[in-house]
TIVEX-733088 format. One line per field, with one value per residue: residue in three letters; x, y, z of N, C-alpha, C in turn. Coordinates in steps of 0.02 Angstrom, whole numbers, plus 50000, padded with zeros to 5 digits. Atoms other than C-alpha are relative to their C-alpha. Layout:
code <- Ala	...
n.x <- X	...
n.y <- Y	...
n.z <- Z	...
ca.x <- X	...
ca.y <- Y	...
ca.z <- Z	...
c.x <- X	...
c.y <- Y	...
c.z <- Z	...
This chain:
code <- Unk	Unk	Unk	Unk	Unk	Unk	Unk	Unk	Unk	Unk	Unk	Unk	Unk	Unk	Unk	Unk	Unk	Unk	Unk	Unk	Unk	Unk	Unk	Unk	Unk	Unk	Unk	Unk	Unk	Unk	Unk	Unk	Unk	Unk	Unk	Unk	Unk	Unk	Unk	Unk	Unk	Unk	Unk	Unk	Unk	Unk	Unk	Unk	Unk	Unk	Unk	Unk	Unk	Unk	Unk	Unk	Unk	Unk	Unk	Unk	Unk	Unk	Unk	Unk	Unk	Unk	Unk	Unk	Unk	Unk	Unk	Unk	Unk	Unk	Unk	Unk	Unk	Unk	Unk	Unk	Unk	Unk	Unk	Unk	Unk	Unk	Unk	Unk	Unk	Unk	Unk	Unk	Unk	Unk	Unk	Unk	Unk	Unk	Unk	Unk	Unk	Unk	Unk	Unk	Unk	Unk	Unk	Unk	Unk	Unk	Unk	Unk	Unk	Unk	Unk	Unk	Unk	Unk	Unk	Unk	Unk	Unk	Unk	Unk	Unk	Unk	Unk	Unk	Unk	Unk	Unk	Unk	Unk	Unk	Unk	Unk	Unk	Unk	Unk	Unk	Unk	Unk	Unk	Unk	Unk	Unk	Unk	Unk	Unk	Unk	Unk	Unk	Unk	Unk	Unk	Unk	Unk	Unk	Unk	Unk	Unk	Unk	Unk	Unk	Unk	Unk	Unk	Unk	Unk	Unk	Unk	Unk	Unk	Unk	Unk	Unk	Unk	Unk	Unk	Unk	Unk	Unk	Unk	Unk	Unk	Unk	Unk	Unk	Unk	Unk	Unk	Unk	Unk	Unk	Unk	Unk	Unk	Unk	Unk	Unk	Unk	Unk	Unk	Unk	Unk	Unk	Unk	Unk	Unk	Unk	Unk	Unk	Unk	Unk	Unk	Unk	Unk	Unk	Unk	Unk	Unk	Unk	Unk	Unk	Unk	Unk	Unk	Unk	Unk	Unk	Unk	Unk	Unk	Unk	Unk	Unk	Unk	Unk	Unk	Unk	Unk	Unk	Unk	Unk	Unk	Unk	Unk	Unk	Unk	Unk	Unk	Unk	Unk	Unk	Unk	Unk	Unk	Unk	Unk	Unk	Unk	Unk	Unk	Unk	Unk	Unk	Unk	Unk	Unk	Unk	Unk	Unk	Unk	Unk	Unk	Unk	Unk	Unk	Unk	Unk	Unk	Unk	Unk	Unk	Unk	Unk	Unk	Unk	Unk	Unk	Unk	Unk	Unk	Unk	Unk	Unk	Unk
n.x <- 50023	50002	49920	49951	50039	49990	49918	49996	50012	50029	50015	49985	50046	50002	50016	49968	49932	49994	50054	50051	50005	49973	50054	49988	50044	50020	50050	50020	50039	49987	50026	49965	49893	49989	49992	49944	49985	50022	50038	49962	50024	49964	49967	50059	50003	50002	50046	50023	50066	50069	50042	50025	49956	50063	50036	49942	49946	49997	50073	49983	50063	49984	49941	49955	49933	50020	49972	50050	50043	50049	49990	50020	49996	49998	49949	50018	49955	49964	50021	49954	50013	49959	49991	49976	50000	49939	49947	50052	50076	50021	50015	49954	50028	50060	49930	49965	50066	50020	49927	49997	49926	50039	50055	50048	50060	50067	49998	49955	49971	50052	49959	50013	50062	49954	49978	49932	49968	49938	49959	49910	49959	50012	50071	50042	49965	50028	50062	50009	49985	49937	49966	49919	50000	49950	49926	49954	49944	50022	50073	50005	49968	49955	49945	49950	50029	49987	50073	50020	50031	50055	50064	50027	50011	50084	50019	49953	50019	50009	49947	49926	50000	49967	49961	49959	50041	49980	49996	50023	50059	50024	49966	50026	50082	49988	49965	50056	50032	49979	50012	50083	50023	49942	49937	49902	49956	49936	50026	50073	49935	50000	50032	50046	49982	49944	50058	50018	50068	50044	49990	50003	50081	50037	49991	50064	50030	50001	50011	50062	50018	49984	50056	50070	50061	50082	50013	49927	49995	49920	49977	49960	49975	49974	49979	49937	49953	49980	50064	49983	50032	50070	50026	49987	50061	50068	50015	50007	50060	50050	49979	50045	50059	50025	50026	50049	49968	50028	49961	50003	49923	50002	49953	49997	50019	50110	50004	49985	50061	50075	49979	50011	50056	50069	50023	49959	50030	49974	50000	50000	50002	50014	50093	50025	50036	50038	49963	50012	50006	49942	50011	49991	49979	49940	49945	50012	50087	49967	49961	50055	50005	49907	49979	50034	49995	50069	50048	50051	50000
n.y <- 50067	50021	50007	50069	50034	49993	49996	50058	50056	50046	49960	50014	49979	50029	49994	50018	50053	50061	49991	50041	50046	49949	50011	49972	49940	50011	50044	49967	49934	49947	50039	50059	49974	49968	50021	50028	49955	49999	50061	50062	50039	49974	50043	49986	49929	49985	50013	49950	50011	50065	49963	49961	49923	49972	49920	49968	49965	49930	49967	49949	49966	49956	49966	49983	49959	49989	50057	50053	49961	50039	50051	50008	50074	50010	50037	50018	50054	50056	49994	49971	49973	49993	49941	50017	49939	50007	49950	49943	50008	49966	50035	49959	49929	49987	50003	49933	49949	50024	49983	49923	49983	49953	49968	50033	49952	50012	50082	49997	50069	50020	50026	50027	49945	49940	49953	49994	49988	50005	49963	50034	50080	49982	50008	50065	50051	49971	50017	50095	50030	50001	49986	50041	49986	50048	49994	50021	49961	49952	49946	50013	50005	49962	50054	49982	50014	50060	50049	49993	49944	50008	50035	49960	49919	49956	49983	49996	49981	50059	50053	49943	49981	49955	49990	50038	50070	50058	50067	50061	50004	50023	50059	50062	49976	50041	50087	50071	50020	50036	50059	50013	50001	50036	49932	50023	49970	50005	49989	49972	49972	49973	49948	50027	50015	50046	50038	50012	49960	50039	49987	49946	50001	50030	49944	49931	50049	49984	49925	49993	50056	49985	49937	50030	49957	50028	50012	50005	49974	50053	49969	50050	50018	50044	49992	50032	50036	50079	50038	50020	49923	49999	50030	49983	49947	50033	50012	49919	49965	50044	49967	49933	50014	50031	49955	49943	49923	49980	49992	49990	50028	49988	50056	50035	50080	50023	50084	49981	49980	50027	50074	50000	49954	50022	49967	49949	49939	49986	49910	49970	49931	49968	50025	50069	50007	50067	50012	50037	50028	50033	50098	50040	49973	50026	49940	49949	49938	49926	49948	49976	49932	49966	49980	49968	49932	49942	49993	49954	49948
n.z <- 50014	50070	50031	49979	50063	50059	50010	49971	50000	49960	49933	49934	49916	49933	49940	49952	50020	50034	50071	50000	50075	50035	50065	50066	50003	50047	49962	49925	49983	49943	49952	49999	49965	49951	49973	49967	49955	49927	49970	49950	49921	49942	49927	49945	49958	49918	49941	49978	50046	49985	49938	50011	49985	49945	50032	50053	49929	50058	50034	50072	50069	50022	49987	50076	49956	50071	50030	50011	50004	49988	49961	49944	49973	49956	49940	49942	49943	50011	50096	50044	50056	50056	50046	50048	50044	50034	49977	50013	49999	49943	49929	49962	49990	49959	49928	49991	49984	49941	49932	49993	50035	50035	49971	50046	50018	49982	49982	49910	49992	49935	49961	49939	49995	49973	50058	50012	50060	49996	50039	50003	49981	49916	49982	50013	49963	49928	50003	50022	50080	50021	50064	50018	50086	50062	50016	49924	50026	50011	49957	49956	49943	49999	50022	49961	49941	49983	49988	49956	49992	50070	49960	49943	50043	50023	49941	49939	49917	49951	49945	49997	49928	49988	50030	50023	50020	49965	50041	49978	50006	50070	50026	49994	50050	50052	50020	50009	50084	50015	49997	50018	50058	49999	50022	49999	49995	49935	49929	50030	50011	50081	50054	50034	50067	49997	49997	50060	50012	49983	49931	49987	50009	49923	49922	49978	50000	49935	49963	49998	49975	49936	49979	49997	50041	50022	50071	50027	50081	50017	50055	50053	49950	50003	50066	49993	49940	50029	49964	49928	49985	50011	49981	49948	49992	50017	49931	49958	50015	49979	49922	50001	50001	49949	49937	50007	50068	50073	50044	50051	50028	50075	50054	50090	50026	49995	49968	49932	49967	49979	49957	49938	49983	50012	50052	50056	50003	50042	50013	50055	49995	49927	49986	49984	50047	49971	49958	49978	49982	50028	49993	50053	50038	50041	50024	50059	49995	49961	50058	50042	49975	50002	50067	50041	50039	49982	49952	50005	49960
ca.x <- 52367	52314	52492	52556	52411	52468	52657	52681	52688	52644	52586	52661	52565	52643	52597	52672	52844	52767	52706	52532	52530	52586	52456	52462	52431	52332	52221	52175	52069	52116	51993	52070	52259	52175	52087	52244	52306	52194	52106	52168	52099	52115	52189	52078	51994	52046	51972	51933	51802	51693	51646	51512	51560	51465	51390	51464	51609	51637	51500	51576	51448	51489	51669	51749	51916	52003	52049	51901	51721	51571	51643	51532	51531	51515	51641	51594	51670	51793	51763	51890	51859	51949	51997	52032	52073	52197	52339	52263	52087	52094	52138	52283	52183	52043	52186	52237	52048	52022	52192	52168	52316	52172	52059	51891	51761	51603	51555	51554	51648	51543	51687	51608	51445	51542	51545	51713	51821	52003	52120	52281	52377	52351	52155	52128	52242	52150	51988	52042	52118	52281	52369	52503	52552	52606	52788	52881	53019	52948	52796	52793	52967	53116	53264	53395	53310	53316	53161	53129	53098	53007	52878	52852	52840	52655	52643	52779	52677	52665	52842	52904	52933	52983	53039	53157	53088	53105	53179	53166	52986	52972	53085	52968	52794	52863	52956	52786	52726	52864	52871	52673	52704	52869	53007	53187	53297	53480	53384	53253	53420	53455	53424	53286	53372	53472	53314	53241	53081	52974	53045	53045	52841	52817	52899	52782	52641	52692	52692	52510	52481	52565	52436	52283	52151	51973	52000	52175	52185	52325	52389	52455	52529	52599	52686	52878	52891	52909	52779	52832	52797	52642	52593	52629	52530	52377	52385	52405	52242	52147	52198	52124	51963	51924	51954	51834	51936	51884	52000	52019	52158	52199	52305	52345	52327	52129	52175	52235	52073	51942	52054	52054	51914	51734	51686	51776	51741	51797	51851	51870	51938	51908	51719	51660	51593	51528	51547	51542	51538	51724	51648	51584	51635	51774	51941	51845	51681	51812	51914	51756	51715	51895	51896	51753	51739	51584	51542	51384	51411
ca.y <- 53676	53706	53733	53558	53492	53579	53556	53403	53218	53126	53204	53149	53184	53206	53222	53217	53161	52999	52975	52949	52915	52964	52981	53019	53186	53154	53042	53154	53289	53449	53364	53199	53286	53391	53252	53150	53307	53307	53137	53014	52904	53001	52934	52913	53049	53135	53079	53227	53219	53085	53225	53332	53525	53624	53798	53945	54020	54145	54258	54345	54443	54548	54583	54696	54763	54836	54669	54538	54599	54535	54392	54297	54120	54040	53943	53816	53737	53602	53637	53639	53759	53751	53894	53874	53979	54012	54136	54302	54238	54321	54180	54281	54443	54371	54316	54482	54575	54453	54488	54684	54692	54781	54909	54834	54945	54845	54684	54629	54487	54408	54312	54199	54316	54462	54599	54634	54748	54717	54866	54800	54603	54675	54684	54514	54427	54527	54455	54267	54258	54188	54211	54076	54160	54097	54161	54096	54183	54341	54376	54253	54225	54312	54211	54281	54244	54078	53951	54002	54180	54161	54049	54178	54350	54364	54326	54425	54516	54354	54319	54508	54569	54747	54777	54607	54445	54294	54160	54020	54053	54051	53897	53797	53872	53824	53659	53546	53615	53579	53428	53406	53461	53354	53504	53437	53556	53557	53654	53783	53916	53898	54025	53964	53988	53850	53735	53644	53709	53596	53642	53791	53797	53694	53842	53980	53844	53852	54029	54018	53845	53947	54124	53991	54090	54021	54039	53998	54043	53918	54004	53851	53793	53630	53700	53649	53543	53345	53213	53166	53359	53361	53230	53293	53462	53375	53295	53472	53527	53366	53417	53587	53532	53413	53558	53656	53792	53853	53807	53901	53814	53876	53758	53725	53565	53508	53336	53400	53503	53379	53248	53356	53487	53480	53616	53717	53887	53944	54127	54191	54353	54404	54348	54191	54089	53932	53854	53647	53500	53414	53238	53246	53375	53341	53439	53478	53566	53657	53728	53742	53871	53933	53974	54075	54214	54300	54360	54447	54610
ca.z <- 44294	44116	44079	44146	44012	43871	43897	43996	43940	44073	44254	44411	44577	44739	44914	45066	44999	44910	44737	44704	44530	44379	44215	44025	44021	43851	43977	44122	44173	44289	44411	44409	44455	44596	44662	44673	44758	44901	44909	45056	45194	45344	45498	45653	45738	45887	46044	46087	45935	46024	46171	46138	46148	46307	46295	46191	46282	46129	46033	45865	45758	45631	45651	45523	45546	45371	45336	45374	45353	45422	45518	45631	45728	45892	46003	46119	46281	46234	46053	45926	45779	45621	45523	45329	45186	45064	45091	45108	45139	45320	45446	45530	45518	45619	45768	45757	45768	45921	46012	46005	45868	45735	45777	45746	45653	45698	45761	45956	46037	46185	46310	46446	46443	46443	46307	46268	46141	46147	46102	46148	46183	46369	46367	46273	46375	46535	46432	46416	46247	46195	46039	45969	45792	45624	45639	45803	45759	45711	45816	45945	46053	46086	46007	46115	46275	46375	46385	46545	46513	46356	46462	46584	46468	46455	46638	46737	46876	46938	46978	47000	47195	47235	47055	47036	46955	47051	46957	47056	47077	46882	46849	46974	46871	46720	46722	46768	46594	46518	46574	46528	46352	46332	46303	46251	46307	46419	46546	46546	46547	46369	46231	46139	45972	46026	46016	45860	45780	45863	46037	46003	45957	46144	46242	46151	46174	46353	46388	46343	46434	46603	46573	46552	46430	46415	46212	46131	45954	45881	45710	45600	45764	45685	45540	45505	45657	45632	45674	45855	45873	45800	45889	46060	46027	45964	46148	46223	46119	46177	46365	46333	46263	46412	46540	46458	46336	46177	46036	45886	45757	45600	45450	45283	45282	45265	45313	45492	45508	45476	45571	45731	45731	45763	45645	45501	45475	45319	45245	45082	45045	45223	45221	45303	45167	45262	45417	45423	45493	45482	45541	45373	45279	45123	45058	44906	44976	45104	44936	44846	44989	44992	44816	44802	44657	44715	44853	44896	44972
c.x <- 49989	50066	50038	49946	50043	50069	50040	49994	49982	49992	50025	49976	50029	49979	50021	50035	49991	49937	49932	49965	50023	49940	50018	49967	49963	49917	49968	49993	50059	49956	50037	50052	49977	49963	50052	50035	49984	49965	50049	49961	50034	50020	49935	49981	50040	49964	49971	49944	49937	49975	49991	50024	49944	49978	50062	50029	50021	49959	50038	49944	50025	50048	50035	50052	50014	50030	49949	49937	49931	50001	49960	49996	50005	50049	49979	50052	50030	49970	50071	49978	50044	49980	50026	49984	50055	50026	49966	49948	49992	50036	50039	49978	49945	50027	50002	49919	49979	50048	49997	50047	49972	49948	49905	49926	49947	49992	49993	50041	49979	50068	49968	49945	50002	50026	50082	50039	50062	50032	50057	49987	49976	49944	49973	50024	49972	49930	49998	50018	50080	50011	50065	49989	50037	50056	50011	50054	49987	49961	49999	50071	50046	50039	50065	49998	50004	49923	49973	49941	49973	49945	49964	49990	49954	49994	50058	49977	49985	50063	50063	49985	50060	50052	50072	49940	50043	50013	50000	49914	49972	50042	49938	49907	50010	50009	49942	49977	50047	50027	49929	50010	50077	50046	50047	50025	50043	49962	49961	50052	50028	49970	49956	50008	50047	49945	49982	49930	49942	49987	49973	49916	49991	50017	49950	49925	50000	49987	49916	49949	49999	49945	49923	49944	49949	50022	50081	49979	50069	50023	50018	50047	50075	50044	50078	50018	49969	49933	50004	49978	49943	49971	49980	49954	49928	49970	49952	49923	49954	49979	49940	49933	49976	50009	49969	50027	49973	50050	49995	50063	49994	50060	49978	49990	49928	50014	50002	49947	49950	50047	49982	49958	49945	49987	50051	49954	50055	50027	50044	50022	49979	49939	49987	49953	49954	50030	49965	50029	50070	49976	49973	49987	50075	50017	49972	49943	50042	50043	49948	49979	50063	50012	49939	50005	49947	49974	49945	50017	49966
c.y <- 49989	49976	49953	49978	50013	49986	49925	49935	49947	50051	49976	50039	49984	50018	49966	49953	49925	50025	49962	49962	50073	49969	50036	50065	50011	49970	50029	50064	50043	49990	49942	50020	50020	49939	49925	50045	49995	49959	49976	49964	50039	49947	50018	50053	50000	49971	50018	49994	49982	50041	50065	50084	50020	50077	50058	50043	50087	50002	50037	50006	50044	50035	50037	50039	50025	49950	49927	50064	49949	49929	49976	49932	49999	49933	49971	49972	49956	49981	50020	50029	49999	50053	49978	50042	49985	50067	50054	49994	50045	49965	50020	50063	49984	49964	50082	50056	49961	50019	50061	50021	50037	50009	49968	50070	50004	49956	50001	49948	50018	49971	49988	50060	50077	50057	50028	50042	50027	50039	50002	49921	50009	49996	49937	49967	49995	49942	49919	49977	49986	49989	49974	50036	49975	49999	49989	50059	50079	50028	49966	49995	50056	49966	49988	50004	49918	49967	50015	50088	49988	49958	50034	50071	50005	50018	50037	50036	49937	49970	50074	50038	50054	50013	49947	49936	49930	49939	49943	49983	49982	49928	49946	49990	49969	49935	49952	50002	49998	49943	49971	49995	49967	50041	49954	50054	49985	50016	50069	50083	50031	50026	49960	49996	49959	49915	49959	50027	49959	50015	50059	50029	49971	50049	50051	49970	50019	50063	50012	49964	50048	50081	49956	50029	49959	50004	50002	49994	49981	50027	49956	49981	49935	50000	50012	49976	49919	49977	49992	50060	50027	49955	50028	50060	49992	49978	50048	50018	49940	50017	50043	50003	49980	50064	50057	50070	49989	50013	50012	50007	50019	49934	50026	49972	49981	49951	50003	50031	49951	49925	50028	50078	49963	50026	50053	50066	50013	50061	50006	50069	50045	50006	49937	49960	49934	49961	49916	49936	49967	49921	49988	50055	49951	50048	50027	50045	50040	50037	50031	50087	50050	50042	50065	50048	50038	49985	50059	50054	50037
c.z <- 49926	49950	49998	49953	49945	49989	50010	49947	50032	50073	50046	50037	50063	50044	50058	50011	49961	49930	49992	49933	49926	49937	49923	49999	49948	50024	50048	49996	50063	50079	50023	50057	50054	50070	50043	50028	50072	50043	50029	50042	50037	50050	50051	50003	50055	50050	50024	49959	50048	50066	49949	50035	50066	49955	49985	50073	49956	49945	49964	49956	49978	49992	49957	50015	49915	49967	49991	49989	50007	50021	50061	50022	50061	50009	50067	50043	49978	49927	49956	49923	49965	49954	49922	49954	49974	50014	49991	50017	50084	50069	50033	50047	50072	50076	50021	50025	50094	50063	50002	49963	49947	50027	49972	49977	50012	50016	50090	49994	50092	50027	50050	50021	50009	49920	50009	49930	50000	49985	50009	50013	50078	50019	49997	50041	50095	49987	50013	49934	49994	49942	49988	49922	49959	49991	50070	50001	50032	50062	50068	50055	50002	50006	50060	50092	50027	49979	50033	50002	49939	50024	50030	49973	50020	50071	50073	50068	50042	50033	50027	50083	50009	49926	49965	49969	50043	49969	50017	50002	49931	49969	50058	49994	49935	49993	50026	49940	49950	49998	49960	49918	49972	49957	50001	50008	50066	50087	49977	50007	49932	49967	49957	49924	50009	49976	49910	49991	50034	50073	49994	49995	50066	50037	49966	50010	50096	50039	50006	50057	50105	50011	49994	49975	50015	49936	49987	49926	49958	49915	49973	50054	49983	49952	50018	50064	49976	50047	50077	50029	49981	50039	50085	50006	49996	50066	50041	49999	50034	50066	50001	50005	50066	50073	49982	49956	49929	49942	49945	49942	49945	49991	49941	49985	50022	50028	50080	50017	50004	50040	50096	50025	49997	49956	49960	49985	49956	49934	49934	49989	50059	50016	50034	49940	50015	50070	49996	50029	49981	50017	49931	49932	49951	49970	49945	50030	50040	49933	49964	50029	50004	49944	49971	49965	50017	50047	49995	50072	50072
């Protein structure tokens, strides 16, 4: 930033593809530029917002794996939590300490009154936890697989008899929720790298939707897929809330957390550095905590 001062002649500011202004760089502060960065009028709330959350469904104290440290917060009933941080700050890691994917050093995790400590995908998923992660690709599907079976992975003792899998049984488990969460595809048949990124986020979306957790743990869920596809998941999460699940969403984008969380919880270098209020919290007090240089040990 200093460097676009000292070099620059005039500043241009954009965001989300439109310009918000352009200033004499002679004229303008490093404040100024960042809050034409991240100031906007949000868009409505959620709907979901305007219902109060019920009692906690998930109890984290103290969690330290060798990547977060001293992580703790509660999760209520038809609560959406927002996760925020900057790259590195943890919010992956603490997916990963909850799904049994790192060993955790100390800490519990309560589940529906129920001590719990995950050491595989197989336990949390036994416990009530699902795990959508930041890479589709990568971590969550299997490219070379259809729709159908990429829906039904997590859960196949449910459609396997004497050693075969029953595919009719899983084509008529699946296709009401993709219908529900409005899937484009030929037929639920096709390879899923045939899909666009948007689709392709509603079928691992689905796989989760068809094992039914108590807590879903959404990783940057909405990231490179188009509005119509953002829009449609946002639904999904509203859904969730109202039948009582415990959503915990990470992002990048602040504007998307305090538009459709109740509360932000916010991590630093793999610390929690504050947890508040997105009805009236703002993008600078969540960076402010984001950014911190000192923590206390």
């Amino acid at each position: 930033m200093k460097e676009i001062l000292e070099i620059a002649d005039r500043v241009t500011v954009l965001r989300d593809g439109a310009t918000v202004g352009t200033r004499e760089a002679r004229q303008v502060t490093i404040d100024e530029i960042i809050t034409m960065m991240v100031g906007r009028e949000l868009a409505a709330r959620s709907a979901n917002l305007e219902s109060e959350p019920g009692a906690v469904i998930l109890d984290v104290k103290g969690l330290h794996t060798s990547k977060i440290e001293d992580v703790s917060f509660e999760l209520h009933r038809g609560e959406v939590l927002g996760i925020a941080g900057l790259v590195g700050a943890g919010k992956s890691e603490l997916g990963a300490a909850l799904f049994g994917l790192d060993r955790l050093k100390s800490g519990t995790i309560r589940l529906n009154d129920r001590d719990i400590r995950p050491a595989s995908p197989r336990q949390a998923i036994r416990a009530g936890f699902g795990l959508l992660p930041e890479d589709r690709k990568l971590e969550g599907l299997m490219m070379q697989m259809s729709v159908r079976e990429n829906t039904t992975i997590a859960a196949l003792s449910r459609f396997q008899r004497l050693g075969f899998i029953e595919k009719e049984q899983e084509s008529k488990e699946s296709e009401p929720i993709h219908r529900r969460i409005c899937l484009r595809a030929a037929s639920d048949r096709v390879s899923v790298d045939t899909l666009s990124g948007g689709n392709q986020q509603k079928v691992l979306f689905s796989k989760w939707l068809l094992v039914n957790p108590d807590v879903f743990f959404l990783d940057d869920p909405t990231r490179g897929i188009d509005v119509g596809g953002k829009q449609d998941l946002y639904h999904i999460i509203q859904e969730l809330t109202k039948q009582g699940k415990g959503i915990i969403f990470v992002s990048s984008e602040l504007p998307e957390l305090l538009q459709h969380c109740h509360r932000i919880l916010v991590l630093c270098e793999g610390r929690c550095t504050g947890i508040v209020d997105a009805r009236s919290a703002t993008q600078e007090q969540i960076m402010a905590l984001a950014t911190a240089q000192s923590l206390t040990k």
